[in-house]
BALOBA-1460 file (C-alpha; in Angstrom, 3 decimals):
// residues 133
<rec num="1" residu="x" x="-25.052" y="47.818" z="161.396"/>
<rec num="2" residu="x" x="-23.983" y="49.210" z="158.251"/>
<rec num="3" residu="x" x="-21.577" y="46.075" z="157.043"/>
<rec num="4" residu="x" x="-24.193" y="43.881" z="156.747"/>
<rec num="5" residu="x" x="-26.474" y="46.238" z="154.686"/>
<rec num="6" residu="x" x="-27.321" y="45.390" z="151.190"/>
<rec num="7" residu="x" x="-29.228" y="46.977" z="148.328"/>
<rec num="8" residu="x" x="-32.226" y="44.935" z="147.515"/>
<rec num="9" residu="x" x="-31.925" y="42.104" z="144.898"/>
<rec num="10" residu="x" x="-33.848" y="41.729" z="142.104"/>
<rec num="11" residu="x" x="-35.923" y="39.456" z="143.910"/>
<rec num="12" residu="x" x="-36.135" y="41.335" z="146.788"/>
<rec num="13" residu="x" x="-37.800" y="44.396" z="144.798"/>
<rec num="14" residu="x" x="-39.749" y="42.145" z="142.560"/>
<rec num="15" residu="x" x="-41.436" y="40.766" z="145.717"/>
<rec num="16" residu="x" x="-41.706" y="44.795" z="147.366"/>
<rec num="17" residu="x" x="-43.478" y="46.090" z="143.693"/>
<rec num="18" residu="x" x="-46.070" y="43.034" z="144.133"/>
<rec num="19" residu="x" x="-46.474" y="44.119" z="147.970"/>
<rec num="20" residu="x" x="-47.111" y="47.511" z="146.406"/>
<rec num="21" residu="x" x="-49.141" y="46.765" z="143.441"/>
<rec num="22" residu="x" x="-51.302" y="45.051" z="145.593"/>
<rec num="23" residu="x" x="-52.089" y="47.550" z="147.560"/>
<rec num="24" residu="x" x="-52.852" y="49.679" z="145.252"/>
<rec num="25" residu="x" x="-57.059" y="50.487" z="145.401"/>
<rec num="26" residu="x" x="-58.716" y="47.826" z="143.522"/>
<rec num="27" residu="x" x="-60.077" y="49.994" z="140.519"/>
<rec num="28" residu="x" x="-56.965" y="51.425" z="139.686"/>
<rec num="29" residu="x" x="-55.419" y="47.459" z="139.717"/>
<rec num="30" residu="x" x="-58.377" y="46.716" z="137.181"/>
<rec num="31" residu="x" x="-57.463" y="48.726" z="134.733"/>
<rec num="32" residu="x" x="-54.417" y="46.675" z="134.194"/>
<rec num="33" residu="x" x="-55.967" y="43.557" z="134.184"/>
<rec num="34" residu="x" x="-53.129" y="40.794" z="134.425"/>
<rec num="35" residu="x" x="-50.280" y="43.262" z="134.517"/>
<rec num="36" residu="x" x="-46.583" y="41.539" z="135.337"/>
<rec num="37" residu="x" x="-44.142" y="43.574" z="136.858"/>
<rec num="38" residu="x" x="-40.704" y="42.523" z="136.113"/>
<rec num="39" residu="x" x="-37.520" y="44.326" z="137.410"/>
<rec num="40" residu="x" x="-34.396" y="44.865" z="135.833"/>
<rec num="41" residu="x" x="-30.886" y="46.752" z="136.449"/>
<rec num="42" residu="x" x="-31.593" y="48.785" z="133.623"/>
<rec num="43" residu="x" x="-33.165" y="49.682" z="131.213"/>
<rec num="44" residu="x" x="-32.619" y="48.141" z="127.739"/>
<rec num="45" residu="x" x="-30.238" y="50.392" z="125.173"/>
<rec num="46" residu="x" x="-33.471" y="50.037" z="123.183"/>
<rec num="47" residu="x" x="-35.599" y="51.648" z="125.470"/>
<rec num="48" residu="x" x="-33.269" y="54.055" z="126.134"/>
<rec num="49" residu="x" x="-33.444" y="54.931" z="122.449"/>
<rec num="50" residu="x" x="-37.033" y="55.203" z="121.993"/>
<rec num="51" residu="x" x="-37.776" y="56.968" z="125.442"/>
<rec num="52" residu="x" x="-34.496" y="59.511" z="124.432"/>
<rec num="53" residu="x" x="-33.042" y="58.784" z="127.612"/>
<rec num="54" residu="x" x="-29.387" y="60.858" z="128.073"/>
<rec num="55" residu="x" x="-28.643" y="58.070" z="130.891"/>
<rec num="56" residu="x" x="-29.638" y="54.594" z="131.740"/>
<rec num="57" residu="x" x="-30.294" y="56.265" z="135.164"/>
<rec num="58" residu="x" x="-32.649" y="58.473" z="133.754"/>
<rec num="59" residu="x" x="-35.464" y="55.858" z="134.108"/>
<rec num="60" residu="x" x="-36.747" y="53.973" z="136.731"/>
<rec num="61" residu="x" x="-40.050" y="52.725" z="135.193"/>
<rec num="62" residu="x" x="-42.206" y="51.874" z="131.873"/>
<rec num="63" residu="x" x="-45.389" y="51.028" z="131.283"/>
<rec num="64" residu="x" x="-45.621" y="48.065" z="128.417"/>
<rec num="65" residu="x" x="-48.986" y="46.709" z="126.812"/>
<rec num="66" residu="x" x="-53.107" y="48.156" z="126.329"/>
<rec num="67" residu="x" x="-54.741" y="49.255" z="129.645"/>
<rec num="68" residu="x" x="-58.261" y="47.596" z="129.607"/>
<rec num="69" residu="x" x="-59.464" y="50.733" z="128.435"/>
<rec num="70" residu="x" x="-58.429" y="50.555" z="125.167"/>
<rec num="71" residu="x" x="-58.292" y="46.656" z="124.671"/>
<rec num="72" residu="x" x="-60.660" y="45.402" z="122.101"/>
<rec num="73" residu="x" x="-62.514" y="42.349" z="121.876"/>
<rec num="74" residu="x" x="-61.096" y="42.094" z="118.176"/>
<rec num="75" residu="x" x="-57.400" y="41.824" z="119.703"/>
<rec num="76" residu="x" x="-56.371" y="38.324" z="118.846"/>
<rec num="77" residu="x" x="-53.306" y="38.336" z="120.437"/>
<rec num="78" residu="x" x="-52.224" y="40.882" z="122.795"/>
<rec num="79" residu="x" x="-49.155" y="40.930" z="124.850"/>
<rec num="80" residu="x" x="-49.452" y="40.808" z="128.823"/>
<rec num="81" residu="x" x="-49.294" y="44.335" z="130.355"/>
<rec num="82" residu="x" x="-45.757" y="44.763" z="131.679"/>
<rec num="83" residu="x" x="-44.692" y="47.178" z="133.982"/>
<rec num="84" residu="x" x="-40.652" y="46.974" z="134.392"/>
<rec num="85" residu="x" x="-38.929" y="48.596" z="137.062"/>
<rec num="86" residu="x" x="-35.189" y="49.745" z="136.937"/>
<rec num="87" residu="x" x="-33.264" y="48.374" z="139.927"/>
<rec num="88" residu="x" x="-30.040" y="50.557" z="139.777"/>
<rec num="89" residu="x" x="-31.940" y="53.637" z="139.052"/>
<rec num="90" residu="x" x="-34.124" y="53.255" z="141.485"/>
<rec num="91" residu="x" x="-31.554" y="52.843" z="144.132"/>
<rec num="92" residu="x" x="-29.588" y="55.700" z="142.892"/>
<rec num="93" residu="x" x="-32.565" y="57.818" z="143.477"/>
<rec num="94" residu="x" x="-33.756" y="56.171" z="146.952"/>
<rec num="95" residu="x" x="-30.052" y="57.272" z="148.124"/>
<rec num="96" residu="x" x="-30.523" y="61.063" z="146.925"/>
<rec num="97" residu="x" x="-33.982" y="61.557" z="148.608"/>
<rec num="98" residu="x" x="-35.544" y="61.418" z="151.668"/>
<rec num="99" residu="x" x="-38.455" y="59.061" z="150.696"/>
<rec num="100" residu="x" x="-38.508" y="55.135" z="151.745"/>
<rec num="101" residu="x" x="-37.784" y="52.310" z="148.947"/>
<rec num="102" residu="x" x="-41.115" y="51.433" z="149.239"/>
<rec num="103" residu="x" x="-42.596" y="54.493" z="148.848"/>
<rec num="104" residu="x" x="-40.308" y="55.306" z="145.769"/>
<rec num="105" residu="x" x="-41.504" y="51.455" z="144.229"/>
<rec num="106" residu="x" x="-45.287" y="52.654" z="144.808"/>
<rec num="107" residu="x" x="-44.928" y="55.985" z="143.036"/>
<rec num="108" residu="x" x="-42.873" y="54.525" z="140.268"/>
<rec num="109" residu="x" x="-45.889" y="52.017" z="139.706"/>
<rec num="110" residu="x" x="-48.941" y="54.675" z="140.011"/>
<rec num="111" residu="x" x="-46.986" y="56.790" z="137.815"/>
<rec num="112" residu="x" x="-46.430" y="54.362" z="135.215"/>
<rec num="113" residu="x" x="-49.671" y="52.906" z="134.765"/>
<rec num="114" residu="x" x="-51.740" y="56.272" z="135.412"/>
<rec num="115" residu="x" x="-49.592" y="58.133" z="132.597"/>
<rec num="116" residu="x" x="-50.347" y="55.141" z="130.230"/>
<rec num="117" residu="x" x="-53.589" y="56.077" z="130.993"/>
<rec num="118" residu="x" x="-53.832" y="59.698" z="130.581"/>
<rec num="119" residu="x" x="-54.937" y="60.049" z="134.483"/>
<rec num="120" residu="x" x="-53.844" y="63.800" z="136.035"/>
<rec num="121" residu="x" x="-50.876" y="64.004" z="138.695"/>
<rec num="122" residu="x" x="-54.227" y="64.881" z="141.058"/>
<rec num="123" residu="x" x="-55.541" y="61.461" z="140.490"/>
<rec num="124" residu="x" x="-52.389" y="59.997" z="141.071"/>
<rec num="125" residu="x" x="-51.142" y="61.663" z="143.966"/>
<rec num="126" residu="x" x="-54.746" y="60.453" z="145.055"/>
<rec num="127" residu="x" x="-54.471" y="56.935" z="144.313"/>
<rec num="128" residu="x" x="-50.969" y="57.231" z="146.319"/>
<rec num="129" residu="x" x="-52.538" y="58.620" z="149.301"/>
<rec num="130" residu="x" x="-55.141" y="55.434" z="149.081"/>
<rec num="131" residu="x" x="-52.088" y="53.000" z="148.564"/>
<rec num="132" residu="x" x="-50.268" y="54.323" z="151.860"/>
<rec num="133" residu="x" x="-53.293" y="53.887" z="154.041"/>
C-alpha cells in the first residue's frame, strides 16, 4: 500500500482548497468576492520577511487583497483577493497531527480569510463546523 503513496501535487491541493472553499457557507465565500487560491511549496523569502517567519515551515497560509468589506467604489484598480497555501508546510503539519488533509486545507482557508477580517476564533470554529456538514 504504502509504495505507491504520494504527497499531493500542487495540483492535487489546488483542486482539494477549491473543493473546500466551496464548501465553505455562502456568506462567508461573499466576503471574498472573486478570491483565487493559489498553492505554492513555500512561502516566498519575502513573505517570510514581512510575516517574521523563523522558518519557511512556519506558514501554511496568507491572506492577499481587500475583503469586500473594506473595498471602495473609488478603488480603480484593485488586485484579485489571493489566498496562497503552502504545500510543504502543510504536509509537514498533516504528518504531525491527527487531523485529515482536507480538514487541515479547510482550516487553513477559514483562518486566513476570517483573520483578514477581524472575525473571532468562535466565528471561525463556527463557520468550520458549517463547512464539514
Amino acid at each position: 500500500m504504502w509504495t505507491s503513496a504520494k504527497a499531493p501535487s500542487l495540483a492535487d491541493m489546488e483542486t482539494m482548497a477549491q473543493e473546500a472553499f466551496a464548501r465553505l457557507p455562502e456568506r462567508f465565500r461573499r466576503l471574498c468576492e472573486g478570491l483565487i487560491i493559489r498553492v505554492e511549496d513555500f512561502p516566498t523569502d519575502e513573505v517570510l520577511d514581512e510575516m517574521r517567519a523563523d522558518s519557511e515551515y512556519d506558514l501554511l497560509g496568507l491572506f492577499q487583497g481587500t475583503g469586500l468589506p473594506f473595498q471602495s467604489h473609488e478603488d480603480v484598480a484593485r488586485l484579485p483577493n489571493l489566498i496562497w497555501l503552502y504545500r510543504r508546510p502543510i504536509i509537514d503539519y498533516w504528518a504531525e497531527h491527527d487531523e485529515t488533509l482536507d480538514h487541515i486545507i479547510t482550516h487553513v482557508l477559514i483562518h486566513e480569510i476570517g483573520h483578514h477580517f477581524g472575525l473571532s476564533d468562535a466565528d471561525m470554529e463556527a463557520i468550520e463546523a458549517q463547512a464539514a456538514g
